[in-house]
SEMIDO-870155 format. One record per atom (N, C-alpha, C, O): residue number from 1; residue in one letter; atom name; x, y, z. Coordinates in Angstrom, 3 decimals, padded with zeros to 6 digits, always signed. Atoms other than C-alpha are relative to their C-alpha. Layout:
! residues N
+-----+----+----+----------+----------+----------+
:   i : aa : at :       xx :       yy :       zz :
+-----+----+----+----------+----------+----------+
: NUM :  a : CA :        X :        Y :        Z :
...
+-----+----+----+----------+----------+----------+
***
This chain:
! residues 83
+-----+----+----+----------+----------+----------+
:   i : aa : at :       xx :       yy :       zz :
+-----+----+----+----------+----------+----------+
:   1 :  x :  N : +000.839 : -001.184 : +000.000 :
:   1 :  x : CA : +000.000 : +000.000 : +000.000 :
:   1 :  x :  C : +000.885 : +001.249 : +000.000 :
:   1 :  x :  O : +001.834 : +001.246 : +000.783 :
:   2 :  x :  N : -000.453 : -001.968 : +000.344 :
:   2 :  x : CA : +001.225 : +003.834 : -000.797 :
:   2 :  x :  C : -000.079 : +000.263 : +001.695 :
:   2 :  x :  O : -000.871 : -000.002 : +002.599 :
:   3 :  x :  N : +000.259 : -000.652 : -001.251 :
:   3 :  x : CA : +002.306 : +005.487 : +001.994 :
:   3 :  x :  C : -000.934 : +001.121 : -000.418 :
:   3 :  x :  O : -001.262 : +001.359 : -001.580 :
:   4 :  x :  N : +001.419 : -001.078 : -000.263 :
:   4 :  x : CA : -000.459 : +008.386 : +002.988 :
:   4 :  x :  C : +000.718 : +001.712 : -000.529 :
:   4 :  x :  O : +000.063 : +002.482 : -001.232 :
:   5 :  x :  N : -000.739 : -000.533 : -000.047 :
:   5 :  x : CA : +002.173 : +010.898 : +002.930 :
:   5 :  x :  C : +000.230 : +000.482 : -001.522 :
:   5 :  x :  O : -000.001 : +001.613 : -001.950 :
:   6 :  x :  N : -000.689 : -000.231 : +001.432 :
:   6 :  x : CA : +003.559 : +010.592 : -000.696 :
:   6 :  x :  C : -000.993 : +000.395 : -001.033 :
:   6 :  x :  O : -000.945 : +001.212 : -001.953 :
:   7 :  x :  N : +001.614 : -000.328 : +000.508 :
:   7 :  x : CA : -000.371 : +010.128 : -001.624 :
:   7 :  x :  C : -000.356 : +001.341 : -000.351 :
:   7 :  x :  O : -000.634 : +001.952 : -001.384 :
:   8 :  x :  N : +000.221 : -001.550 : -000.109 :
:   8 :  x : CA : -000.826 : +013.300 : -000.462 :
:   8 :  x :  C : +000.541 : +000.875 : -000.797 :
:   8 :  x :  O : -000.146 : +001.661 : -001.450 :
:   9 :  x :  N : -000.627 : -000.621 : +000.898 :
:   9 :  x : CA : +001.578 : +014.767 : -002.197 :
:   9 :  x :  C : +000.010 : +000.386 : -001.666 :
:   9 :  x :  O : +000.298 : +001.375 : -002.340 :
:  10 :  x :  N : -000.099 : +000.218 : +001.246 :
:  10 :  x : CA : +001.230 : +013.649 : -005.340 :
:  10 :  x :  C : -001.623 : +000.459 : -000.302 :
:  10 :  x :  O : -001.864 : +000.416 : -001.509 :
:  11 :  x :  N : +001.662 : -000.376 : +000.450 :
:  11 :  x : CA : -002.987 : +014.828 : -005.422 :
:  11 :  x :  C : +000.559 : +001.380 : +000.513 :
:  11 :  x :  O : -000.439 : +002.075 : +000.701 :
:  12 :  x :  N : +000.143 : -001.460 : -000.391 :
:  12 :  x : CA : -001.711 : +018.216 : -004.279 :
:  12 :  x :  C : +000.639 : +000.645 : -000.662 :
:  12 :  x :  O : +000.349 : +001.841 : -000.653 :
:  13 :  x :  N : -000.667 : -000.699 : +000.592 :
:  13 :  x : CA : +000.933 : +019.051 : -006.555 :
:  13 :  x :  C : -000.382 : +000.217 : -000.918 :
:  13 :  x :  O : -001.456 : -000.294 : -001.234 :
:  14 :  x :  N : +000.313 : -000.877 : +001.359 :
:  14 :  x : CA : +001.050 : +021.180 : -009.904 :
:  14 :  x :  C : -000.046 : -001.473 : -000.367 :
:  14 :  x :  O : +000.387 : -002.344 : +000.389 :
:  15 :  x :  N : -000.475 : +000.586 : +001.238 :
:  15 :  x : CA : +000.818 : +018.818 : -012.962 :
:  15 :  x :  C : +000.342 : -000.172 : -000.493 :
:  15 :  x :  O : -000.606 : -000.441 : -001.230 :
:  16 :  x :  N : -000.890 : -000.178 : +000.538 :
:  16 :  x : CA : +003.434 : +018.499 : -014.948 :
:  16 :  x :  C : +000.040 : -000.793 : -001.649 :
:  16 :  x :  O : -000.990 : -001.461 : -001.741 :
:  17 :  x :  N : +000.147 : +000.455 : +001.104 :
:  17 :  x : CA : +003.879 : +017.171 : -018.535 :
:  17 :  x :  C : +000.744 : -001.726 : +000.542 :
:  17 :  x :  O : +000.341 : -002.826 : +000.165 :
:  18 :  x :  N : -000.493 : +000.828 : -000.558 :
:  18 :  x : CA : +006.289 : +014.909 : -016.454 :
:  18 :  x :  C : -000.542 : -001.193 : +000.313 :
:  18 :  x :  O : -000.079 : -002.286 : -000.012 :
:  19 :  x :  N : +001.029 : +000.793 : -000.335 :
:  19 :  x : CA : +003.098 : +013.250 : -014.763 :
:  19 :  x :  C : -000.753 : -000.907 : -000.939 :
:  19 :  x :  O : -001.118 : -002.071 : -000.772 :
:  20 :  x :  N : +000.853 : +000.672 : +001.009 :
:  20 :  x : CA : +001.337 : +012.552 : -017.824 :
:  20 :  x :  C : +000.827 : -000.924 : -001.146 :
:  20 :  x :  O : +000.292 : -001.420 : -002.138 :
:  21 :  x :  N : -001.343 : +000.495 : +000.676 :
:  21 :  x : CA : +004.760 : +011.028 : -019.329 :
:  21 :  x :  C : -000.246 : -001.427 : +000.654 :
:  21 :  x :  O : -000.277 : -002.468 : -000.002 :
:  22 :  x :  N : -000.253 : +001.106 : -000.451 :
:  22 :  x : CA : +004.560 : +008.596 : -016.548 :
:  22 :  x :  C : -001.677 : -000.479 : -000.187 :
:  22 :  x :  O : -001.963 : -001.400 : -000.952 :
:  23 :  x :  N : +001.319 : +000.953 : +000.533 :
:  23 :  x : CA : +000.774 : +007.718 : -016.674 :
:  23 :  x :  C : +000.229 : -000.791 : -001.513 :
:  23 :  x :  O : +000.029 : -001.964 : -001.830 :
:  24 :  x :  N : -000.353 : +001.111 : +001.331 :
:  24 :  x : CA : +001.784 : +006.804 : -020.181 :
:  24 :  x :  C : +000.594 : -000.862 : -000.265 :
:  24 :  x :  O : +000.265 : -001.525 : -001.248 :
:  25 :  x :  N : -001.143 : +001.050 : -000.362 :
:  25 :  x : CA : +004.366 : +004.629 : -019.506 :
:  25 :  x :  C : -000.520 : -001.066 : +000.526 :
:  25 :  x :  O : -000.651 : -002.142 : -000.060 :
:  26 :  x :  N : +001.129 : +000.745 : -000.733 :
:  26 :  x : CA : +002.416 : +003.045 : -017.192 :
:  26 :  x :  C : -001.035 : -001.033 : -000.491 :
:  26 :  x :  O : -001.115 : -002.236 : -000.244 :
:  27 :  x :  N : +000.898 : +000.307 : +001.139 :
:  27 :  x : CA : -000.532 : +002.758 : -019.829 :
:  27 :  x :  C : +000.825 : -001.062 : -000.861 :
:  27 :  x :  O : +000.221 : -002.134 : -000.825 :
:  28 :  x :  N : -000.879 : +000.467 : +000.701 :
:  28 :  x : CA : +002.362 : +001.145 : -022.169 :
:  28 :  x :  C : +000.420 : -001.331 : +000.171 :
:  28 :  x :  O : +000.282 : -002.288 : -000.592 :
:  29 :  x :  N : -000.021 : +001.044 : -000.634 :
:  29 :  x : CA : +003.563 : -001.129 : -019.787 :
:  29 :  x :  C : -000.974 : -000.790 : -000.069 :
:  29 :  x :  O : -000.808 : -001.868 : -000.641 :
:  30 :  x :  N : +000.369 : +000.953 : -000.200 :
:  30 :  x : CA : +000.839 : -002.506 : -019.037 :
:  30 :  x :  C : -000.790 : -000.852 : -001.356 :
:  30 :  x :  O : -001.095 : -002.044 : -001.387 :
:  31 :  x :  N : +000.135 : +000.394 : +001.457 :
:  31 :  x : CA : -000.261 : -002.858 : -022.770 :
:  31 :  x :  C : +000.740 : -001.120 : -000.778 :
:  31 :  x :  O : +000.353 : -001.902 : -001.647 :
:  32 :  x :  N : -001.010 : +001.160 : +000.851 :
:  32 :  x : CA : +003.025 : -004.892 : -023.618 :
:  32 :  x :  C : -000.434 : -000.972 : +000.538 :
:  32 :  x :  O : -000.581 : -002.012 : -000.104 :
:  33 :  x :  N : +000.185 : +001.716 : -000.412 :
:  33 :  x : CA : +002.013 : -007.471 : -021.028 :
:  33 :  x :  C : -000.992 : -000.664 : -000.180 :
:  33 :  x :  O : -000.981 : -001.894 : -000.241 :
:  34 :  x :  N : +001.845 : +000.130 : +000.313 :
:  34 :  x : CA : -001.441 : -007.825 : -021.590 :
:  34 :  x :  C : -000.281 : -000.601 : -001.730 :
:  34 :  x :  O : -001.235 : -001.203 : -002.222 :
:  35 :  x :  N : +000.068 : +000.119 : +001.119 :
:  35 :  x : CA : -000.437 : -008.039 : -025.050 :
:  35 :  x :  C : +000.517 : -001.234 : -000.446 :
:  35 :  x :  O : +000.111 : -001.779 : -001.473 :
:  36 :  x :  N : -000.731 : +000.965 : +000.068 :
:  36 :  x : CA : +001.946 : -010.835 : -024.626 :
:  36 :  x :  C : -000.462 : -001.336 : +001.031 :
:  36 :  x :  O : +000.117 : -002.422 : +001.006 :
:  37 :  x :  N : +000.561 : +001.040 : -000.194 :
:  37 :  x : CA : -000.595 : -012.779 : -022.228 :
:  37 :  x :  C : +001.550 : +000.048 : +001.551 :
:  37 :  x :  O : +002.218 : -000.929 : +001.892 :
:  38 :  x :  N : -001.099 : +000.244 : -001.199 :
:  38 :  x : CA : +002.130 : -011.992 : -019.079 :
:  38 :  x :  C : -000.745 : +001.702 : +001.226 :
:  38 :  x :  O : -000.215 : +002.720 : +001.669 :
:  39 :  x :  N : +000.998 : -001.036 : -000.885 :
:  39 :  x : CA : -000.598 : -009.674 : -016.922 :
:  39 :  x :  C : +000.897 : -000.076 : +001.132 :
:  39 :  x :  O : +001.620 : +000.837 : +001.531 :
:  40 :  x :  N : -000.298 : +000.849 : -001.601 :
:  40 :  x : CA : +000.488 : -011.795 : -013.690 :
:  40 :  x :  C : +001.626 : +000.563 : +000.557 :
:  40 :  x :  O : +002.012 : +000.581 : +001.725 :
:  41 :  x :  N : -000.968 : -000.692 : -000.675 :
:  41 :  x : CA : +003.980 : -010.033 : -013.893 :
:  41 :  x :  C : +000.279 : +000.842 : -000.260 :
:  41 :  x :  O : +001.399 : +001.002 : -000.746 :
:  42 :  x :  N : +000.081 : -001.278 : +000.164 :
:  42 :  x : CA : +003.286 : -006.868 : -014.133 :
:  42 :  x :  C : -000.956 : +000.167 : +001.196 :
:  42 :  x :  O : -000.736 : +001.174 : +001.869 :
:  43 :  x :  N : +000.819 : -000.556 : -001.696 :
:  43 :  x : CA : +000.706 : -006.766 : -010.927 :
:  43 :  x :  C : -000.808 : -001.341 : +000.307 :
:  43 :  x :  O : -001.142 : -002.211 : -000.497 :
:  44 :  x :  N : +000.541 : +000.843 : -001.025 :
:  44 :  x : CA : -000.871 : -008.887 : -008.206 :
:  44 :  x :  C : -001.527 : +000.061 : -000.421 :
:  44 :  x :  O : -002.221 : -000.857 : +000.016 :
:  45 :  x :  N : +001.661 : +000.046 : +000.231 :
:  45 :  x : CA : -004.723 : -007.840 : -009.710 :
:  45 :  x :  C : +000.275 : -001.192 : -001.204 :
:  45 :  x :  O : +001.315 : -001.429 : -001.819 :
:  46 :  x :  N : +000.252 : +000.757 : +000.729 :
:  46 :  x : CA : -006.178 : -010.508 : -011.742 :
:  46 :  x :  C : -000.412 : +001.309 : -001.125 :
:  46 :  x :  O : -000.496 : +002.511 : -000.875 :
:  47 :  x :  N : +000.399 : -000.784 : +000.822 :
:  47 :  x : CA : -007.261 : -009.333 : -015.350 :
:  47 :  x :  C : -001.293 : +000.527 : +000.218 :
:  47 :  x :  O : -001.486 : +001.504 : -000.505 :
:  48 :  x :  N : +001.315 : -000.667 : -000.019 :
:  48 :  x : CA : -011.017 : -008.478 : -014.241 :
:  48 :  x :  C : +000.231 : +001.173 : +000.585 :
:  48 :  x :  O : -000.281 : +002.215 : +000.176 :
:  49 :  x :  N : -000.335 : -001.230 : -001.041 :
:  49 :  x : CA : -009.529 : -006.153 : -011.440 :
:  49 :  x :  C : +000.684 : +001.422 : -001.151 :
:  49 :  x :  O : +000.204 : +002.544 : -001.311 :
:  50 :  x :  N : -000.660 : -000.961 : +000.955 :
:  50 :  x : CA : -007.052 : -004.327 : -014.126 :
:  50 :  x :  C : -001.332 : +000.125 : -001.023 :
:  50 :  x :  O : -001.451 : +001.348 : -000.938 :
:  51 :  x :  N : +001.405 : -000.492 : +000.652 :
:  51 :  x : CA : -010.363 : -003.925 : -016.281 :
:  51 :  x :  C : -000.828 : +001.136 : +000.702 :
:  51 :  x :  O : -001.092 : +002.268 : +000.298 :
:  52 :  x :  N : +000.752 : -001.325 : -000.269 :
:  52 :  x : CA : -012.328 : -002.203 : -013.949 :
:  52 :  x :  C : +000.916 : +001.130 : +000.683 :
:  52 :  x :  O : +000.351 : +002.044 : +001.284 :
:  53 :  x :  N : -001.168 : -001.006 : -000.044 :
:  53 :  x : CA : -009.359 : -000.094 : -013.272 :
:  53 :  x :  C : -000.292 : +001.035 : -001.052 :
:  53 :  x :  O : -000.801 : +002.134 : -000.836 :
:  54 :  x :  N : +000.205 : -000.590 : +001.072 :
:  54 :  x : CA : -009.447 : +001.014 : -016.650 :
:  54 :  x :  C : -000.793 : +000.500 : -000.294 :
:  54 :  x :  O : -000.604 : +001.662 : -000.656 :
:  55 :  x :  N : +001.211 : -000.658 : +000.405 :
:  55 :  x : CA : -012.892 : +001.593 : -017.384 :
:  55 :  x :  C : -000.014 : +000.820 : +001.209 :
:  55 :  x :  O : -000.345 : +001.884 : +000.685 :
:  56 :  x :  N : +000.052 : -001.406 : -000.918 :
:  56 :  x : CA : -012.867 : +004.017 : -014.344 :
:  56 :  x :  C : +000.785 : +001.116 : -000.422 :
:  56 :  x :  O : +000.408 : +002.288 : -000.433 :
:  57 :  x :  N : -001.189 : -000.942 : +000.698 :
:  57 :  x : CA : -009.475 : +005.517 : -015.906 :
:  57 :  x :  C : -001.069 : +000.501 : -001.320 :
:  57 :  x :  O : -001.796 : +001.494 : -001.344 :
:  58 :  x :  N : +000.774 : -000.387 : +001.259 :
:  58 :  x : CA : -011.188 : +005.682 : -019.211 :
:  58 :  x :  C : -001.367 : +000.988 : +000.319 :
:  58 :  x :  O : -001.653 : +002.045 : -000.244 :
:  59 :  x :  N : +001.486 : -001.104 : -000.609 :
:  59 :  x : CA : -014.610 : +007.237 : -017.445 :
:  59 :  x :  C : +000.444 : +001.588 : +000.258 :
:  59 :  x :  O : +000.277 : +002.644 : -000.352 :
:  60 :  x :  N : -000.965 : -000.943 : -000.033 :
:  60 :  x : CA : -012.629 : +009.413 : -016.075 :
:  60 :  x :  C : +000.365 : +001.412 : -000.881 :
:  60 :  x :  O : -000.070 : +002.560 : -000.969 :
:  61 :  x :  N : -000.533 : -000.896 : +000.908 :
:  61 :  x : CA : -010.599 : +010.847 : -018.487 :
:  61 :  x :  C : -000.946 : +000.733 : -001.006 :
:  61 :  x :  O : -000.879 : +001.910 : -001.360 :
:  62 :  x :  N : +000.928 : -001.036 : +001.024 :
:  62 :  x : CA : -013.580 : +011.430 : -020.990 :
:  62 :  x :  C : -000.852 : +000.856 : +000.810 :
:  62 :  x :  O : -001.535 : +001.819 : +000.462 :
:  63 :  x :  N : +000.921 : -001.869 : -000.590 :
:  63 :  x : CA : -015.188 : +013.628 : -018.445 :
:  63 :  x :  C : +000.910 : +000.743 : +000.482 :
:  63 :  x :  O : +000.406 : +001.617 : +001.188 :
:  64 :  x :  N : -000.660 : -001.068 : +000.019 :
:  64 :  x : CA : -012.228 : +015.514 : -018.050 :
:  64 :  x :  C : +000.072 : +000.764 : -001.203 :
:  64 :  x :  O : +000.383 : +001.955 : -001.163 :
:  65 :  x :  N : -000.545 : -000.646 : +001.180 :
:  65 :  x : CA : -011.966 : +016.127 : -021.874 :
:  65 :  x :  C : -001.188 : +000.504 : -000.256 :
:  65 :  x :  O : -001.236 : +001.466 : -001.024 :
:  66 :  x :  N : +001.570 : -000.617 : +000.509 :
:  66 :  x : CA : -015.918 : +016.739 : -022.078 :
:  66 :  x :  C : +000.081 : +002.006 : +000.962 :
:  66 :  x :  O : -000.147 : +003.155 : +000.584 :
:  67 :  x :  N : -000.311 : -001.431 : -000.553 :
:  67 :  x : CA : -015.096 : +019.549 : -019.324 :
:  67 :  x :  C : +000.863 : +001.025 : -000.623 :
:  67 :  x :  O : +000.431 : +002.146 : -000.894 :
:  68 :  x :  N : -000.963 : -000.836 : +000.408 :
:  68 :  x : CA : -012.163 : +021.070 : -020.565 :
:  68 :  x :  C : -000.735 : +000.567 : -001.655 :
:  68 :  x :  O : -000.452 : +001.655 : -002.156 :
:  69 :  x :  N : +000.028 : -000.596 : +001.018 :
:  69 :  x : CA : -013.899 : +021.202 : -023.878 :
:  69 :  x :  C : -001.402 : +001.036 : -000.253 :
:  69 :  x :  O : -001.870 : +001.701 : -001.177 :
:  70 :  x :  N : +001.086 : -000.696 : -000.329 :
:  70 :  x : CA : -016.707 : +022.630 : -022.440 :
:  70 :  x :  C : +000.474 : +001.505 : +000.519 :
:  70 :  x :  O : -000.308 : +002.456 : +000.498 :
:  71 :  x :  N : -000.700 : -001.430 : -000.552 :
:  71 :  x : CA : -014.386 : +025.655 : -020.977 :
:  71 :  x :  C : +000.404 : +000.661 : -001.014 :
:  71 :  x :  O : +000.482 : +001.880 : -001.160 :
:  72 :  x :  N : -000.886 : -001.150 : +001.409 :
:  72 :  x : CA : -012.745 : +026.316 : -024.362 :
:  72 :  x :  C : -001.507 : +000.471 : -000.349 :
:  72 :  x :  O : -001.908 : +001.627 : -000.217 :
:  73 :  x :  N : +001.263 : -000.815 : +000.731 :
:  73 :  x : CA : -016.246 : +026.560 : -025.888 :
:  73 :  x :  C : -000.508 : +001.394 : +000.577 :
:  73 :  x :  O : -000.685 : +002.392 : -000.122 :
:  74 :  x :  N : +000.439 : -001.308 : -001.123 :
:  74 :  x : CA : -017.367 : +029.204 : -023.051 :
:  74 :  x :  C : +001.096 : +001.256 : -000.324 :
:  74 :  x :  O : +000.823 : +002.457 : -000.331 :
:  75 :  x :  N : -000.928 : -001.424 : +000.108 :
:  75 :  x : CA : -014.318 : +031.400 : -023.688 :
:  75 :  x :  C : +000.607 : -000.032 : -001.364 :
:  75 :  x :  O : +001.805 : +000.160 : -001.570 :
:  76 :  x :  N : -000.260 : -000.179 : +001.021 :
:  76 :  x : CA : -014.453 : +031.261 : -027.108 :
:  76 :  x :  C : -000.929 : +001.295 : -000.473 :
:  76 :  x :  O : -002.084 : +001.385 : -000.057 :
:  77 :  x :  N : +000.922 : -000.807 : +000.436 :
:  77 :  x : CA : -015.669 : +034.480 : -029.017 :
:  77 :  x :  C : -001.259 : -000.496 : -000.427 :
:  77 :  x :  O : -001.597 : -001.418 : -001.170 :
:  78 :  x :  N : +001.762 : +000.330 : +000.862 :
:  78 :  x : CA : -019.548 : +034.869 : -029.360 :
:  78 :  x :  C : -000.306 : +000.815 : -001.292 :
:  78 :  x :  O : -001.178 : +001.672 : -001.148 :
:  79 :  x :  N : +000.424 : -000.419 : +001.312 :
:  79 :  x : CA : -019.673 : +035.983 : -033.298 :
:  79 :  x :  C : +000.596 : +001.038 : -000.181 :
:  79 :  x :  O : +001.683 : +001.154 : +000.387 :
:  80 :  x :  N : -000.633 : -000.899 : +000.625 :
:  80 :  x : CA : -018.953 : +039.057 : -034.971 :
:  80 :  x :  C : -000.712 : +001.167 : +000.919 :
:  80 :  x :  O : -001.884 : +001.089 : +001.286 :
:  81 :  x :  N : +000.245 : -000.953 : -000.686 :
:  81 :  x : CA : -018.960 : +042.359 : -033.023 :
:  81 :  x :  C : +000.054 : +001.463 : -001.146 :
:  81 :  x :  O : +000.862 : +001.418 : -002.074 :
:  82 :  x :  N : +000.014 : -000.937 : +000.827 :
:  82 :  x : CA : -019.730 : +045.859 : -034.850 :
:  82 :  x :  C : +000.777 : +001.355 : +000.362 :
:  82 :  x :  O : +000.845 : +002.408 : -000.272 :
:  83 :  x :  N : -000.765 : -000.597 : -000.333 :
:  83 :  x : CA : -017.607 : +047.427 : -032.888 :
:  83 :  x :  C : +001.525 : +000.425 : -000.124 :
:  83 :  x :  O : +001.983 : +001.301 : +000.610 :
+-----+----+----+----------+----------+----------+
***
């Protein structure tokens, strides 16, 4: 288990391109093994567990991109001004 400490840390800090380097890696990893039928040494979850992992990751992420694309739309110009 994660210490509480490092936890912390890591949900409180900036973001970094760094972060999203390693989620990908991560993502990658676990792609090669999964791919090659070698899940079991890459982590202690069975494949159902790493599933609903994912589909939460995946949930996730598309309602971050539905938000964010919901912010650009909002601060995008509204039409032509006559001014």
């Amino acid at each position: 288990m994660m210490d509480m400490q490092i936890l912390q840390k890591m949900l409180t800090e900036q973001l970094t391109e760094a972060h999203f380097e390693a989620l990908l890696q991560v993502m990658d990893r676990l792609h090669d093994a999964a791919a090659v039928g070698e899940l079991e040494n890459m982590t202690a979850m069975d494949a159902r567990e790493v599933q609903g992992w994912l589909d939460d990751i995946i949930f996730t992420a598309e309602e971050v991109v539905r938000e964010l694309q919901a912010t650009v739309r909002a601060n995008e110009p509204k039409g032509w001004s006559d001014n």
